[in-house]
Each structure stands twice: as C-alpha cells, then as structure tokens.
C-alpha positions in Angstrom: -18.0 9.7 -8.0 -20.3 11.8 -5.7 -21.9 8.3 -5.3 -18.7 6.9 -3.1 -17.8 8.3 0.4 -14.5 8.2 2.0 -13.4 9.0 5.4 -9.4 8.9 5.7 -7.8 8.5 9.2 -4.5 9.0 10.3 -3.5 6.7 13.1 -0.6 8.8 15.8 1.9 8.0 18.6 3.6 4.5 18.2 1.0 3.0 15.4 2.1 6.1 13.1 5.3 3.8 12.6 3.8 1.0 11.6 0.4 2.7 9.5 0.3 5.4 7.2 -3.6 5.6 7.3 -7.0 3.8 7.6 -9.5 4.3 4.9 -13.3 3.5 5.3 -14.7 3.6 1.9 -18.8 3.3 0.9 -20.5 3.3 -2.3 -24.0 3.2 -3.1 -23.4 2.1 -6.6 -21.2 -0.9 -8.7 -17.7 0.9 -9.2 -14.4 0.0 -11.0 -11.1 0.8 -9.7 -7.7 1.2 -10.9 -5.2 -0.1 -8.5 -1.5 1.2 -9.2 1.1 -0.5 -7.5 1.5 0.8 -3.4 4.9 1.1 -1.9 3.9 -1.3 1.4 1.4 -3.8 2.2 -2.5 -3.0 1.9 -5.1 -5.1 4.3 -8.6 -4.8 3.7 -11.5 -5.5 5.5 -15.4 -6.1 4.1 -18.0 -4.5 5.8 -20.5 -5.5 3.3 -21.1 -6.2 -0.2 -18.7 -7.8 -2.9 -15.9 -7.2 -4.9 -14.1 -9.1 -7.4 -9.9 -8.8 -8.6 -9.4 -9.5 -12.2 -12.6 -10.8 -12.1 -11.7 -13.5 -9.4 -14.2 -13.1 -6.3 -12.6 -11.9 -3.1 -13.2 -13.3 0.5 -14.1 -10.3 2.9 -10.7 -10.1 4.6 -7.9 -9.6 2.1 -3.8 -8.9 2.3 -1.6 -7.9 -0.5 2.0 -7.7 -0.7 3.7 -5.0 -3.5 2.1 -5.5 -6.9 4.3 -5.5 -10.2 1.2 -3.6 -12.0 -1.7 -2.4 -11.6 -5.1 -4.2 -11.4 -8.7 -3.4 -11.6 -10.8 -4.3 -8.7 -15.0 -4.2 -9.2 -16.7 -3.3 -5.9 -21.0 -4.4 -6.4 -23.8 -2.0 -4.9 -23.7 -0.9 -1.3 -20.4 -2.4 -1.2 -18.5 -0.8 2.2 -14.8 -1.2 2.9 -11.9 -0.8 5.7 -8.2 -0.2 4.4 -5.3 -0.4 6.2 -2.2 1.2 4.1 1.0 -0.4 6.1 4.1 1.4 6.5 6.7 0.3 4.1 8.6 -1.8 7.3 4.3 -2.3 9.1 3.5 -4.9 6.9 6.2 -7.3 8.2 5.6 -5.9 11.8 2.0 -6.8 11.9 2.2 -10.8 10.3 5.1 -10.8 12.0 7.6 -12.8 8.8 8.5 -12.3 5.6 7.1 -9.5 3.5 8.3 -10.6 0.5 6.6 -13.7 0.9 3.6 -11.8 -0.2 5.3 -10.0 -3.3 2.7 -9.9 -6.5 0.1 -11.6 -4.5 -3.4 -10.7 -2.8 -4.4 -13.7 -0.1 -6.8 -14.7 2.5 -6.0 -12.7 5.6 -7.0 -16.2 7.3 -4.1 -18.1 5.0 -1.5 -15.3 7.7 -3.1 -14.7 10.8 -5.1 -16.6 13.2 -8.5 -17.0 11.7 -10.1 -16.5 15.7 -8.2 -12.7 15.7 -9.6 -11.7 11.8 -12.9 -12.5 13.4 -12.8 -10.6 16.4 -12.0 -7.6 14.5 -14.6 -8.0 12.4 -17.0 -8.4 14.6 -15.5 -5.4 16.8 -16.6 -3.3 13.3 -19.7 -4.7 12.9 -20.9 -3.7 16.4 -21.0 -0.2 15.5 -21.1 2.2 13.0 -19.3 4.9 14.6 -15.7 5.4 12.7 -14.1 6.7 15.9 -15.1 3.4 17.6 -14.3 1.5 14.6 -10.2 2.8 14.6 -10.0 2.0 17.9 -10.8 -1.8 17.4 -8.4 -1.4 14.8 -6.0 0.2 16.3 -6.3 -2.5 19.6 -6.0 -5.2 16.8 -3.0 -4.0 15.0 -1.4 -3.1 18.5 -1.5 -7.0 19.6 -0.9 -7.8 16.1 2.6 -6.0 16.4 3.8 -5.8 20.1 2.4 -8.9 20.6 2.1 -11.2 24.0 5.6 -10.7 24.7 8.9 -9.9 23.3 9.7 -12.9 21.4 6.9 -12.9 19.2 7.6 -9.6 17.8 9.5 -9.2 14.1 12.6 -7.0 14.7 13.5 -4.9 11.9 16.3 -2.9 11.4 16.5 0.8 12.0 18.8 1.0 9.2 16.3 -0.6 6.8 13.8 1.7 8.0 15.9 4.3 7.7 16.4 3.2 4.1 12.9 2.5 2.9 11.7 6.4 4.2 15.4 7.8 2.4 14.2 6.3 -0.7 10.4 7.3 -0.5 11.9 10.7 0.8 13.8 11.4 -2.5 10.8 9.5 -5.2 13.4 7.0 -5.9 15.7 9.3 -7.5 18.8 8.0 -5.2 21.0 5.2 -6.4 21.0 2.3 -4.1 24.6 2.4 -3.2 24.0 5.4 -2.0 21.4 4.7 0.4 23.0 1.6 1.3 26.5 3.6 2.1 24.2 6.6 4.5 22.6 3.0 6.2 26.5 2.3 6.8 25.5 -1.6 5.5 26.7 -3.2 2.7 24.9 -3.6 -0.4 24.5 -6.8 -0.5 23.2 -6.9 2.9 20.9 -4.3 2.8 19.7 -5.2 -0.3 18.7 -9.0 1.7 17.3 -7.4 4.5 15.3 -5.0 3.1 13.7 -7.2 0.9 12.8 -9.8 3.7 11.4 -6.5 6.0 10.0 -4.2 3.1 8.7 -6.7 0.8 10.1 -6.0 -2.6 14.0 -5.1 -3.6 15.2 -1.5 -2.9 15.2 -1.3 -7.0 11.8 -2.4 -6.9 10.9 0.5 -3.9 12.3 3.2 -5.9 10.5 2.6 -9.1 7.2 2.0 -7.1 8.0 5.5 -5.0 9.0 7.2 -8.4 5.7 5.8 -9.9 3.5 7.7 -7.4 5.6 11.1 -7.7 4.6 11.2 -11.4 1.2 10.7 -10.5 1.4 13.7 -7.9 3.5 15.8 -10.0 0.1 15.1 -12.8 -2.3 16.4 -10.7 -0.5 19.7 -10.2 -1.1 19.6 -14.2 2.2 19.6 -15.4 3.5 18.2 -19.1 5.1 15.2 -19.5 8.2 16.7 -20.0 8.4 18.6 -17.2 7.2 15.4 -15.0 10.0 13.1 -17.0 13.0 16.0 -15.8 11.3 16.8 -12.2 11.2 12.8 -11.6 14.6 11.8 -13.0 13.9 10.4 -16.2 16.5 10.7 -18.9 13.3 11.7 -21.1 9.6 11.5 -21.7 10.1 8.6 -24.0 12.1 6.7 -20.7 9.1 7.9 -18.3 6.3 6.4 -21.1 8.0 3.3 -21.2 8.8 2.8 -17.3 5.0 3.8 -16.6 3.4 1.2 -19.3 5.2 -1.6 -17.4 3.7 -0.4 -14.2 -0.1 0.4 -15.6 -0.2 -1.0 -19.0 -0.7 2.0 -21.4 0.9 5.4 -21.9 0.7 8.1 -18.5 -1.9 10.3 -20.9 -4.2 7.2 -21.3 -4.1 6.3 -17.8 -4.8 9.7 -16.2 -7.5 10.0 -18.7 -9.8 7.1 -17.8 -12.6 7.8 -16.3 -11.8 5.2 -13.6 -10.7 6.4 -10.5 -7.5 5.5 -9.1 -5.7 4.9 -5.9 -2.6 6.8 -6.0 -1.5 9.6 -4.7 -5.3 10.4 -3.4 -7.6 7.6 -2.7 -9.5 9.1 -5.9 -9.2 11.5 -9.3 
C-alpha cells in the first residue's frame, strides 16, 4: 500500500459533535477495498478518478447509510478521495431527516441535498490543493449544512439518544438494550423509535456494528480468537465466527488475512 496516501483530520469545537473525522485519501494505482460495516453515516467526495461499488459505477459525490455487510469498492489510477465519517447522531444532523431512510443503501448526495450546495463544495476543493484550506470549506459546508439559516430548519435530536448511541459504542455493544434505555430514563420502546429515526439503524443493530469493530481492534493487538470471543462478549469462538460471517462473509481468519485492505478500525491493515 505504499502506493496510497492518507491524511486523517479531526475536526474540534461544535463540529466534533457532529464528525468524527475527515479523510483525504490518494492513490497512484487501481486499488480494492474492503468496506466493513461503519457505526454512522459516511459521505464521500471525488476529487478525481473513478470508483465502482459491487461493480456498479459511482457518481463523484456519494452518501451511505449503515450497511448490513461489507462490500468491496474498486478505486481506478490516480483516483483521489474526501471522506466524511459522521457521528453516530451527525448523519441525521447534517441532511437534516431520517437516517434510517438511508439504512443498507449508498445514494447520490444530489438525490438529499440541494444539488447548487454539493457543487459549491466541490468546487471550494477543487480551488486548491492545500488540506488545511480544503477542511475549512468543509467544515463551512457541514456548519450551514447543520445549523442551518435558522432555527427551524435544524433536526433536533435527543440528548438522551445521543447519550445512548456513545453508551453503546462506549461499552463495544456489550450492554443489553434495556439497560441503556433504563440509564436514558426512556422507555424501550421509545428509545428504540427514536434512535432508529436519529442514528440510522436499531440500537440491536448499533451494538453488533460497535461489537464488530472491537474484534477488529482487539485483532490487531494480535490476540487469538478465543481470547477476542471472551474480551468481546461472545458466548464462544464458534458464536463470534458465526456473528462475523454475517457481517463480512467468511470466517474473522480469512478476512484479516486478505491482502485487501480494510476500513475498520484504521483506515488501512
């Protein structure tokens, strides 16, 4: 991979609620990619070349809601990219409706935001080539894109969902959902609504997604399996197998094998 550069950038202040980071991404050569399933909405912007999704060509401004399993995503020479990893409760802030609307699906950022705003950013990171420069216009973008004009075009979401979504990516998803629920001080049934509408996939969903990318951390510090099933919460390795094949499609040990690079927990292996 010495081929592929990638600058990560943290955004701070207010945005930091709403975006976990910013990732430019360049490669001089074709590449393959292994995307595991994210715990939030992903938006990504096409500085230049291509890129196809299960072989389906891609238009150069992208969103994608949580994702039942993993894909593979094929980036062509000199291919350049800007990704914005959302918050779990950002995604919702920033198109302002529904997250789950977007659940298991990668669209056109033009088919949820004004098509005049997509190009004005775009055009505000084609002017230079300077990353500082770049985050700003990004930053100015997601900043209108989430306060808004005024007050009534703004998404409200819940403290106590918020509150929810970090409790469960705070504990890998080992907490039962009654129990975050009952330290939210909601019901289940109304959290469980609400947190699907703001978050963009059930709390059960969120905790397998968040225990998903533990496993992969508690890999790279080159544990077994056995000791990743126990340290995650899984009644055994043959429970943490199965639950990962649904998730990437073959066994943890094939996966973390390939020679493609993956997303999670680092941007690559």
């Amino acid at each position: 991979m010495s081929d592929v550069g990638h600058f990560v950038y943290q955004p701070a202040g207010w945005l930091r609620r709403y975006v976990r980071e910013i990732l430019w991404v360049r490669s001089a050569q074709p590449r393959a990619q292994i995307l595991l399933p994210e715990t939030a909405l992903t938006m990504v912007l096409r500085q230049s070349g291509s890129a196809s999704l299960l072989k389906e060509p891609l238009p150069a401004a992208v969103i994608s809601g949580l994702q039942f399993r993993s894909r593979m995503v094929e980036h062509a020479v000199n291919s350049s990219i800007v990704v914005v990893r959302f918050t779990e409760i950002g995604g919702a802030a920033a198109l302002r409706d529904r997250a789950d609307l977007l659940y298991n699906r990668t669209l056109p950022l033009e088919a949820v935001l004004p098509k005049q705003e997509i190009e004005e950013v775009q055009n505000a990171l084609a002017g230079t080539r300077e990353i500082r420069k770049q985050a700003a216009a990004l930053e100015q973008f997601l900043r209108r894109r989430i306060y808004g004009r005024n007050r009534s075009s703004r998404l409200h979401i819940s403290p106590q969902i918020e509150a929810g979504a970090r409790m469960i990516r705070g504990a890998h998803g080992r907490h039962s959902i009654s129990t975050i629920a009952h330290r939210t001080a909601m019901s289940l049934s109304a959290f469980e609504r609400q947190f699907r509408a703001a978050v963009g996939a059930s709390p059960k969903q969120l905790s397998r997604l968040a225990r998903l990318h533990y496993v992969c951390g508690l890999w790279d510090t080159g544990r077994s399996l056995t000791e990743i099933a126990a340290e995650a919460g899984y009644s055994d390795q043959s429970h943490l197998v199965r639950d990962f094949q649904l998730f990437a499609g073959v066994s943890p040990t094939q996966f973390f094998l390939s020679a493609s690079p993956r997303n999670l927990p680092t941007f690559y292996k």
